[in-house]
C-alpha positions in Angstrom: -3.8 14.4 -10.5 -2.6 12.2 -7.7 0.4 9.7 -8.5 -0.8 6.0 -8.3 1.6 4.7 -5.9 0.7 2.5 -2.7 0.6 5.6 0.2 -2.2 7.2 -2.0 -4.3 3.6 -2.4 -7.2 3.4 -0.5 -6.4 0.4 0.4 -3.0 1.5 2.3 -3.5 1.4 6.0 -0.6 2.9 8.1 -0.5 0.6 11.5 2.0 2.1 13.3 6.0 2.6 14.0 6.3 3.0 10.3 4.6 -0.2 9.1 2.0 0.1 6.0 -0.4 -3.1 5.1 -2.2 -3.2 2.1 -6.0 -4.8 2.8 -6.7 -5.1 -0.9 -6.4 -9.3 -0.9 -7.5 -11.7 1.5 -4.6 -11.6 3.4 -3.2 -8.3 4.7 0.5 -7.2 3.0 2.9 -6.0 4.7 4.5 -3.2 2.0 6.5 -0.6 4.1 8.2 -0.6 6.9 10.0 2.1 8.8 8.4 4.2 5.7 10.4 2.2 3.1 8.8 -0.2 0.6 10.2 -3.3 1.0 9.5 -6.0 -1.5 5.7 -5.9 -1.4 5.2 -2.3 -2.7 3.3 -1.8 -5.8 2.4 -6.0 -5.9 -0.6 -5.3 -7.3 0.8 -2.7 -10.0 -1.9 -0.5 -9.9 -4.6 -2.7 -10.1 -6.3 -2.0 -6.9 -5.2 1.6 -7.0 -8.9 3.3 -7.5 -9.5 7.3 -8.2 -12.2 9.0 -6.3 
């Protein structure tokens, strides 16, 4: 079973240079960059994490 953390979210989208958004709200969310979470990871805690 796969961990439920942002990178294995659907809803993660790698844009570039390091930088993750999360698509899951209205407005995209800026959760890692330089592949760190910065204060945005996990906002939703897990509720828009979804298992295939």
């Amino acid at each position: 079973m796969e961990d439920k953390t942002c990178v294995n979210c659907e809803h993660c989208i790698y844009i570039g240079e390091g930088y993750y958004i999360c698509d899951a709200s209205d407005e995209p969310i800026l959760i890692m960059e330089e592949h760190a979470p910065n204060e945005n990871y996990w906002h939703c805690a897990g509720t828009d994490w979804e298992e295939e």
